[in-house]
C-alpha atoms as one frame of an Amber mdcrd trajectory, in Angstrom:
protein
 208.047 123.124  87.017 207.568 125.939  84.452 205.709 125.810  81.843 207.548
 126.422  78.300 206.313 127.917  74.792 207.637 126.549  71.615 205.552 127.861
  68.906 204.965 124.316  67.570 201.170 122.841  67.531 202.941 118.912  67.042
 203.418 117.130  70.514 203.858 113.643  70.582 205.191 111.242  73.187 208.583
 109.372  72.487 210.913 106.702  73.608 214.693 107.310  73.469 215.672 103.893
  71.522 219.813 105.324  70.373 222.049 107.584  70.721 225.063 108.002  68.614
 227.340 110.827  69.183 230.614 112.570  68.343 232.597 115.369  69.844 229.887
 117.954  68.435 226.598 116.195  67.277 224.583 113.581  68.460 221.686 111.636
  66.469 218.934 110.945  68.800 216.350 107.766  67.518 212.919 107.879  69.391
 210.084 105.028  68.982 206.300 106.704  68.677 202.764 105.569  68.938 203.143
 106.290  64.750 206.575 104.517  64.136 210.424 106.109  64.640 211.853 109.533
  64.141 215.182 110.558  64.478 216.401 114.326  65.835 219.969 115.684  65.034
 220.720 118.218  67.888 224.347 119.039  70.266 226.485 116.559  71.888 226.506
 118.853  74.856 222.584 119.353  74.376 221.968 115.246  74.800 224.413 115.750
  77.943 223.086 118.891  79.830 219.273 117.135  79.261 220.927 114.129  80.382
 219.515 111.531  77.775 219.370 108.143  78.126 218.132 104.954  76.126 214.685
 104.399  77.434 214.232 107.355  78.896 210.563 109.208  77.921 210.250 112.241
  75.800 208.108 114.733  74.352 208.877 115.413  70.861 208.062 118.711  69.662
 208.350 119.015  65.979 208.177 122.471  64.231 209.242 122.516  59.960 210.942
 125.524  58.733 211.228 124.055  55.409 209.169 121.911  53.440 210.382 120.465
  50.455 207.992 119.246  47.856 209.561 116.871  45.355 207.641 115.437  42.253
 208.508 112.015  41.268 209.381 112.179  37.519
């Protein structure tokens, strides 16, 4: 097993819970220990990792962009 670097300090355990997908993208919905997030990545990326519903996951979560927005 080797041992990857992401760059990303946020690590946190998930379950796969759906999977919708198209020729291209897939939406990918995970249940935490802190409620759901959801992860828009490749069709052929969900297929080469070969995810399933159920299966375990480590999310790694790294922003590029955060967007304050000031309710009026």
């Amino acid at each position: 097993m080797t041992t990857a670097t992401y760059g990303a300090r946020n690590k946190i355990k998930g379950k796969v819970t759906d999977i919708k997908s198209d020729a291209i993208m897939s939406q990918v919905n995970f249940e935490t220990a802190s409620g759901q997030l959801s992860s828009v990545l490749t069709t052929e990326s969900v297929q080469e990792m070969n995810l399933k519903l159920g299966d375990e996951v480590h999310l790694i979560i790294k922003a590029i962009h955060v967007l304050p927005v000031k309710n009026a």
